[in-house]
C-alpha atoms as one frame of an Amber mdcrd trajectory, in Angstrom:
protein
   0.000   0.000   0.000   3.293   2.826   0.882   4.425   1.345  -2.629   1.057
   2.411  -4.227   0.783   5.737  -2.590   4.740   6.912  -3.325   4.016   5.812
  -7.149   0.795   7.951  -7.620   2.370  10.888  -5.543   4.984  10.739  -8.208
   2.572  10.207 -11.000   0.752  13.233  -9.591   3.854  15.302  -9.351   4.624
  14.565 -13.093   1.229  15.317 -14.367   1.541  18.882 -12.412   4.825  19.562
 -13.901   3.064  18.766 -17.516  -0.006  20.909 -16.818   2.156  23.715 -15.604
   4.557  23.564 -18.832   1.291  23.475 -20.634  -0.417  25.925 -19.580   0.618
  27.719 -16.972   2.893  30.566 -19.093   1.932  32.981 -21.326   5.391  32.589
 -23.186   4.928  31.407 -26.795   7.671  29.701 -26.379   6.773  25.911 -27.241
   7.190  23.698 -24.111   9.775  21.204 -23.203   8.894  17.462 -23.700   9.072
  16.024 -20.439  10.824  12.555 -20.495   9.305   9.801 -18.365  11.995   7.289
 -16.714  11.001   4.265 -14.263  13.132   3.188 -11.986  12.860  -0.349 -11.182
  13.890  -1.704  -7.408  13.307  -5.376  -6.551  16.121  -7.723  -8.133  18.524
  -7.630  -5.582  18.463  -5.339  -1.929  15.867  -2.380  -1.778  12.754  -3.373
  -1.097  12.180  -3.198   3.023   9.584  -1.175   3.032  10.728   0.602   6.694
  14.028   1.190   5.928  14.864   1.472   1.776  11.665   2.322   0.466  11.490
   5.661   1.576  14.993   7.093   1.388  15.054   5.778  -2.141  11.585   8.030
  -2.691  13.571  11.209  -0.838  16.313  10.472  -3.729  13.676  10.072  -6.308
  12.050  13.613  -4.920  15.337  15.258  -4.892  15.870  14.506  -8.807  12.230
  15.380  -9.599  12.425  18.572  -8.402  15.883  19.752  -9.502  14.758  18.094
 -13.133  11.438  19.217 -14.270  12.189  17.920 -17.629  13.244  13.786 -16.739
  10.976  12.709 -14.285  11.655   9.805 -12.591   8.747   6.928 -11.074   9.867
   4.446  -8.252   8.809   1.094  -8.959   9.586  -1.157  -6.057   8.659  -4.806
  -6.467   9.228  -7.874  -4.171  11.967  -9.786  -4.326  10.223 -12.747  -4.884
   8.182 -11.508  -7.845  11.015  -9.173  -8.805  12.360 -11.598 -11.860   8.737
 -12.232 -13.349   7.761  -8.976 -12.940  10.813  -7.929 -14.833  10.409 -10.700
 -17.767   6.732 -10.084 -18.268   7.516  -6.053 -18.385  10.455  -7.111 -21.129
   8.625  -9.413 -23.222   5.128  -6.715 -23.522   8.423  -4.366 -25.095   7.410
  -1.987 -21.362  11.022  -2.226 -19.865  11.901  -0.376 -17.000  14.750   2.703
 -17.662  16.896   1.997 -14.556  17.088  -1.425 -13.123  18.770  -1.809  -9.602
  20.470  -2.007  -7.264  21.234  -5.842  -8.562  24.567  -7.818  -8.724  25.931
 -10.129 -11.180  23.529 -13.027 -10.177  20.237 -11.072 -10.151  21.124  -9.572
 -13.260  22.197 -12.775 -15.018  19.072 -14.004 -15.548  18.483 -10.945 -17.950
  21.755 -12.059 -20.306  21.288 -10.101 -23.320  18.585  -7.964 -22.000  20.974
  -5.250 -20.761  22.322  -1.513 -22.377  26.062  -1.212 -23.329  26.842   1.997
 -21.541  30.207   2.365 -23.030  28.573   4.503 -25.798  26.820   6.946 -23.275
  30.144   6.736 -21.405  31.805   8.640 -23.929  29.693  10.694 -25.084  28.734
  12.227 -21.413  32.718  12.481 -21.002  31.765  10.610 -17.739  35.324  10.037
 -15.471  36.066   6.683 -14.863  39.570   7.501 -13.202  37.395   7.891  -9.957
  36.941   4.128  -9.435  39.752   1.180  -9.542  39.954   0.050 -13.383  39.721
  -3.163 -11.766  36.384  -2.460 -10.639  35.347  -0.983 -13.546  36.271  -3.956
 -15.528  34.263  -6.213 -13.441  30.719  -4.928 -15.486  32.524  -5.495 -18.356
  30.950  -8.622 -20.123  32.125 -10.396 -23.696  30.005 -10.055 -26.494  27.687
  -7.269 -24.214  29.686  -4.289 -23.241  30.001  -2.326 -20.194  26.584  -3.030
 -18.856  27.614  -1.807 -15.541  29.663   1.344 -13.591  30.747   0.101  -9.601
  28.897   1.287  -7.123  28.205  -1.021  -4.155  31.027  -2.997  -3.518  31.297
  -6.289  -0.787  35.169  -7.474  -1.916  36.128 -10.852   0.335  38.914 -11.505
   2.777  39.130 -14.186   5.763  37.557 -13.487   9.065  39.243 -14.788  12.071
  38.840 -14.760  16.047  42.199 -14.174  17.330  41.771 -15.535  20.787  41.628
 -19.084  18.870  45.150 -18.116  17.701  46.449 -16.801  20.982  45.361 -19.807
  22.891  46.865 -21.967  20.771  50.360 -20.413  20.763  49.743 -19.781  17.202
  50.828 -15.729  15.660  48.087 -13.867  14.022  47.563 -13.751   9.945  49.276
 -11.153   8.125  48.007  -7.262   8.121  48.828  -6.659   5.076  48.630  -8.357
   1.375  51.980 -10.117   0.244  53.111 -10.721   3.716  54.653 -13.734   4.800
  53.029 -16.251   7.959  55.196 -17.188  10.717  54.679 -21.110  11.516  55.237
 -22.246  15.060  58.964 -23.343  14.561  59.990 -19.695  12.938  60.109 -20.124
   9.144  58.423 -17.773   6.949  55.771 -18.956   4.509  53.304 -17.304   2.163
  49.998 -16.647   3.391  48.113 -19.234   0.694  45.530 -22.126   1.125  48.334
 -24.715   2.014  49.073 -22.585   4.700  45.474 -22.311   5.857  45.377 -26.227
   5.997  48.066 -26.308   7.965  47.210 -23.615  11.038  43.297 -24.963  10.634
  44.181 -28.598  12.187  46.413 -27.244  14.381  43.284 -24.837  15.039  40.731
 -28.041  15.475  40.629 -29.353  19.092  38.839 -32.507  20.308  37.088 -32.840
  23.673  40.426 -34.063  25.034  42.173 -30.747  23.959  44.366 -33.006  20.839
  44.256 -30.988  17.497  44.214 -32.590  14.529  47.734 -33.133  13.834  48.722
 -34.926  17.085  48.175 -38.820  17.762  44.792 -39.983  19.284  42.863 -37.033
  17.695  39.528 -38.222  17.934  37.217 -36.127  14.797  34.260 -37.636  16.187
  34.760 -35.342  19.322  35.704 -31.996  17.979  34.544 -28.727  20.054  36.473
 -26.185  17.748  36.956 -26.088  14.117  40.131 -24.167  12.600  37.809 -23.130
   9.576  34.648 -22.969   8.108  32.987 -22.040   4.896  29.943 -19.352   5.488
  27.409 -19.468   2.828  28.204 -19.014  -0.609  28.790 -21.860  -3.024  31.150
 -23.893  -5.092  31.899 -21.156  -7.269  32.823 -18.647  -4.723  34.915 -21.399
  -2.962  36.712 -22.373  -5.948  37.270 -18.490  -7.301  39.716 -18.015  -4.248
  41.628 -20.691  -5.434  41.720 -19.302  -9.241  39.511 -17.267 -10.962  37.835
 -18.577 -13.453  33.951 -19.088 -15.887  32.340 -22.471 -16.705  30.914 -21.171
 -19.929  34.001 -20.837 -22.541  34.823 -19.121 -25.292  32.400 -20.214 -27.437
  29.540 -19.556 -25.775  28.799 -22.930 -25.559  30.846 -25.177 -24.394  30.815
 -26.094 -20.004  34.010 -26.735 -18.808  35.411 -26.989 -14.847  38.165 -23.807
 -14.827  41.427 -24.885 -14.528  42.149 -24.933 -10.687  38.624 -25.701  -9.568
  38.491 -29.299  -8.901  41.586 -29.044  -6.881  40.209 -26.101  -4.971  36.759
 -28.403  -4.421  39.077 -31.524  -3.384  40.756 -29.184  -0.447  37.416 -28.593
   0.433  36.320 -32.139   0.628  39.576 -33.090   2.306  39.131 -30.141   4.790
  36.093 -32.043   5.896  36.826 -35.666   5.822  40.405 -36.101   5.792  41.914
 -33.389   7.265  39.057 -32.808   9.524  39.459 -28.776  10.266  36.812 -27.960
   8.494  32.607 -28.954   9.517  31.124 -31.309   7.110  27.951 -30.647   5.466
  25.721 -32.821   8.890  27.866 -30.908  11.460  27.079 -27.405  10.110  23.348
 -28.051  10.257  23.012 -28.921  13.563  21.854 -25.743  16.170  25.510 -25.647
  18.135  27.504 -25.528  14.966  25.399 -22.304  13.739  22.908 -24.475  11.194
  24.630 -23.348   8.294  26.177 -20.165   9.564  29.607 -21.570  11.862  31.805
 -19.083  12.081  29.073 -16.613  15.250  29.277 -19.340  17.401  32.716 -18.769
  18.312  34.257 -21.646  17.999  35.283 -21.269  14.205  38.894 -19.834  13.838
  38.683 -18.720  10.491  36.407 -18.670   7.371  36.857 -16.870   4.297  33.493
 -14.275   2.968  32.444 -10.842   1.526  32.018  -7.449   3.846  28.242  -8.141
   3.686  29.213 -10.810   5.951  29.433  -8.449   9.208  25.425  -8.329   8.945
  25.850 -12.142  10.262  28.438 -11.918  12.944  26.106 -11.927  15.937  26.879
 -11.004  19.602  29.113 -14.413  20.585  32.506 -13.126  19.102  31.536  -9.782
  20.477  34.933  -8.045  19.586  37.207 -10.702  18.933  37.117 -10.608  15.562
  39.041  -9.004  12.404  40.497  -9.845   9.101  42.960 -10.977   7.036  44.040
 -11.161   3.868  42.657 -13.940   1.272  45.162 -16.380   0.847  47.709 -17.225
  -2.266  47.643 -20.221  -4.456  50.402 -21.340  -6.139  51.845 -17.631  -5.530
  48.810 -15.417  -6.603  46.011 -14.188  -4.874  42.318 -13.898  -6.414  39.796
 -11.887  -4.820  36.239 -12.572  -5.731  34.514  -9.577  -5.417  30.403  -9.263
  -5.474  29.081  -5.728  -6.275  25.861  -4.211  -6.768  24.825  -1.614  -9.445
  22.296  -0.229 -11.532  21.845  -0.978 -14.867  20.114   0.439 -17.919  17.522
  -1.993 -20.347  18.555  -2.391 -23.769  14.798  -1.477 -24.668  14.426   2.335
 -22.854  13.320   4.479 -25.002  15.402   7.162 -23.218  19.180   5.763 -22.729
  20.423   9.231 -22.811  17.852  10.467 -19.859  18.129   7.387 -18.056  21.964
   7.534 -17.998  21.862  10.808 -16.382  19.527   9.229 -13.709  21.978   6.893
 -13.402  25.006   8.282 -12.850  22.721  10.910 -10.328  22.294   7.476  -8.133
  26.161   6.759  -8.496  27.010  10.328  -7.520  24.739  12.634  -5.504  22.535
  10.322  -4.041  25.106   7.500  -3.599  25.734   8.525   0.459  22.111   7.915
   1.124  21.871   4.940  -1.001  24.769   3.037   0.435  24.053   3.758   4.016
  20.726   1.643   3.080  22.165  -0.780   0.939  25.507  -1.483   3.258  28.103
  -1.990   0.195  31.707  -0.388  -0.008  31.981   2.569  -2.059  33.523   2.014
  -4.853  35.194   5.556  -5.253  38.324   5.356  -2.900  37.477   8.918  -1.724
  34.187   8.007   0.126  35.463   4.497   1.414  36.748   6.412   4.885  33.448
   7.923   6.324  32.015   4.366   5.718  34.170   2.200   7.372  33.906   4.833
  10.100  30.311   4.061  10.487  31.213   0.123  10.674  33.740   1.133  13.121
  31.219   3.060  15.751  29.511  -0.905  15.303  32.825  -3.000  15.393  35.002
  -0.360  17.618  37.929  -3.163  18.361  39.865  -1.961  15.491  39.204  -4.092
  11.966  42.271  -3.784   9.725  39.447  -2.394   7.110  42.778  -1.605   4.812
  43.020  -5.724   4.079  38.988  -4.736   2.409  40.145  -1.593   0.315  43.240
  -3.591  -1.238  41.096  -6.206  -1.987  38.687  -4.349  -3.665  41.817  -2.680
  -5.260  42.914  -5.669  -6.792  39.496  -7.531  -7.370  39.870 -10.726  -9.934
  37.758 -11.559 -12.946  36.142 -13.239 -14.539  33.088 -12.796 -11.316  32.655
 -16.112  -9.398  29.023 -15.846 -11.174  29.679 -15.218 -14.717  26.867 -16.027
 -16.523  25.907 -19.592 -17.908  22.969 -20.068 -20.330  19.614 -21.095 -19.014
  21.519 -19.030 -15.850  18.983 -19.435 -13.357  18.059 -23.060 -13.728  22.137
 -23.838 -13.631  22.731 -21.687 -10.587  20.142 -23.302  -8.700  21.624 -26.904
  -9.511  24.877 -25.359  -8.848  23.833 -23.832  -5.110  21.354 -26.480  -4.237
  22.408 -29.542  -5.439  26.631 -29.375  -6.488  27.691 -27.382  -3.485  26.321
 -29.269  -0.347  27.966 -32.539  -1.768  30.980 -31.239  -1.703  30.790 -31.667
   2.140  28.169 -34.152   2.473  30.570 -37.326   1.921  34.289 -38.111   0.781
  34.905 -38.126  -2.607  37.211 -37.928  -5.396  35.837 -34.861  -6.885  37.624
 -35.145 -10.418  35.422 -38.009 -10.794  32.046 -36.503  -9.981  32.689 -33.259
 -11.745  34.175 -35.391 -15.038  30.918 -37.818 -15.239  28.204 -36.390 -13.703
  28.493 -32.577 -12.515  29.967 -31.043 -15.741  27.488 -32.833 -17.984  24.276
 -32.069 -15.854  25.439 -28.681 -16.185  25.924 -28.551 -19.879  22.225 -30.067
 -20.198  20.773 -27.266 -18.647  23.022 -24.351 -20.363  21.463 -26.690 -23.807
  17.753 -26.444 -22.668  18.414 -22.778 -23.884  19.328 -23.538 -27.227
């Protein structure tokens, strides 16, 4: 009902601004076509009602009234009936102008469907020296342009408790990126994945206080893990390992990325050979977080995105703070999820609607991200926000590890698009990922005979 009542207030103030321009001069001047633009909210964050809907009407307001000539409707639809909504409004040839905020997943399952702003990007002169090329190059897609400009940025780094550490005699990750780890005995070794194996079973403690190196170590028994995985999927998990895109150059074909499989066998390992990590059984249950480890506090480390603080509940309190993603064979990758706005191939007013858009990047971007809670993605506004995490977190979070890895985000995205996208992702998420700690496996196997060609049946169903 607020949805319904903000759109016809808008709707009212257009029709105003078109009677007045009609009528309400005595110039004989003719008067100035006013452009319509609708701005669509619904396929990602931006649709709770208390809290987004009506600053995003205040920044709505603020462009209506300084731009009597592009007036701009809200359209706020409900996540759940945001991606039918959005096909049915494509297919009747009714697109939306502005479509967002959405990241690469919601906005996947619009392949094709999407404006190539590159064009508009030149011809506005618009300065892209004011975010990290990397960043930029991120909503840069093959075949489709630049269908995107950062915005809202989550980049990923490990969380870790470092009481765990201390009371295990063990020295703290690295501050800062391309540091070395001090083991136990004194030598130096790169902060990579290896390395992670190796400090997570001396990290995982059974009931009789054993970690999982030493002899009698019963896994059967264990009261603290030295990692776990929050959330995400197979892609994300692999992506740290290597970057890389099941869908290759072709456009056709489904392959694993080089990397991956190795990067899914650690995983696998982690839980049922190595034992530092909770299998799929152990993370459901209530104690272990159902899902979500890492809060109950007895999780040492585990590897997510800055959206992640919204999860870290009161147990860790302030013993918490973050490191550095780890190297693999020598290089780091840094998955990076970001949200933007993005303009429909079909408006009929590109030019109008990138001016709206870069308003929402610009101006109103302080309001916007204080709703949304993503990074800023222009270096100069990243302080005042992690001051505002700070006044939340005050013990001190190296929040420098989260700029330099937005700095030096890797692509290809961890989810690049595949054809038929949403049916794959959700065989992906649902089905692929919770095997992958469900049982032991050889996971070159599964992903040679089974996972890779279920996959490349669904991208086909598109054909």
């Amino acid at each position: 009902m607020k949805q319904r009542k903000w759109r016809l207030s808008a709707i009212t103030a257009v029709m105003m601004l078109i009677a007045v321009a009609c009528g309400g001069s005595s110039s004989s001047t003719a008067p100035t076509e006013v452009v319509q633009l609708r701005w669509f909210v619904g396929l990602g964050t931006g649709t709770d009602v208390e809290t987004q809907v009506p600053v995003q009407q205040e920044v709505v307001d603020a462009w209506n009234a300084a731009n009597p000539n592009i007036q701009v409707t809200l359209e706020v639809v409900p996540n759940a009936d945001a991606k039918n909504t959005l096909l049915t409004q494509n297919a009747a040839g009714n697109p939306p102008d502005v479509v967002g905020p959405a990241g690469v997943a919601g906005s996947n399952g619009f392949y094709g469907q999407w404006l190539d702003l590159a064009p508009l990007i030149s011809d506005a002169n618009y300065d892209l020296s004011q975010f990290p090329a990397a960043a930029v190059e991120a909503f840069a897609v093959g075949g489709q342009g630049q269908l995107g400009l950062p915005f809202a940025s989550f980049p990923s780094f490990m969380y870790f408790r470092p009481s765990l550490f201390e009371e295990a005699g063990l020295n703290l990750p690295p501050t800062t990126y391309g540091d070395q780890y001090e083991m136990p005995d004194g030598t130096m070794v790169d902060w990579s994945w290896d390395t992670i194996r190796e400090i997570g079973m001396l990290l995982t403690v059974d009931s009789a206080g054993k970690d999982a190196t030493e002899a009698g170590f019963n896994p059967k028994k264990i009261v603290q893990y030295g990692y776990a995985q929050p959330w995400n999927g197979a892609p994300e998990w692999a992506s740290w390992f290597t970057p890389g895109q099941f869908l290759q150059s072709d456009g056709k074909t489904i392959a694993a990325p080089d990397g991956w499989v190795d990067a899914w066998q650690w995983y696998n390992d982690a839980a049922f050979k190595d034992y530092f990590m909770p299998n799929a059984d152990t993370s459901a249950l209530e104690e272990w977080g159902q899902g979500n480890a890492f809060p109950t506090g007895k999780i040492a480390m585990g590897q997510s995105y800055t959206w992640y603080t919204c999860c870290l509940g009161d147990v860790l309190g302030e013993d918490w703070n973050i490191a550095s993603t780890p190297s693999n064979n020598g290089t780091i990758s840094n998955d990076l999820n970001a949200d933007t706005f993005r303009i429909s191939a079909g408006s009929k007013h590109p030019k109008e609607a990138f001016e709206f858009m870069t308003y929402l990047l610009g101006e109103a971007s302080a309001k916007l991200l204080v709703i949304y809670g993503g990074m800023p993605a222009r270096a100069a506004d990243q302080d005042a926000f992690f001051a505002t995490l700070d006044e939340k977190f005050p013990q001190g979070v190296n929040w420098d590890i989260a700029k330099a890895s937005y700095a030096n985000a890797s692509t290809p995205s961890a989810e690049a698009y595949i054809p038929n996208y949403l049916k794959a992702r959700d065989y992906i998420y649902s089905d692929f990922t919770p095997l992958l700690t469900k049982k032991a496996m050889n996971v070159s196997d599964y992903v040679t005979n089974t996972f890779i060609p279920a996959l490349q049946a669904i991208a086909d169903e598109s054909e």
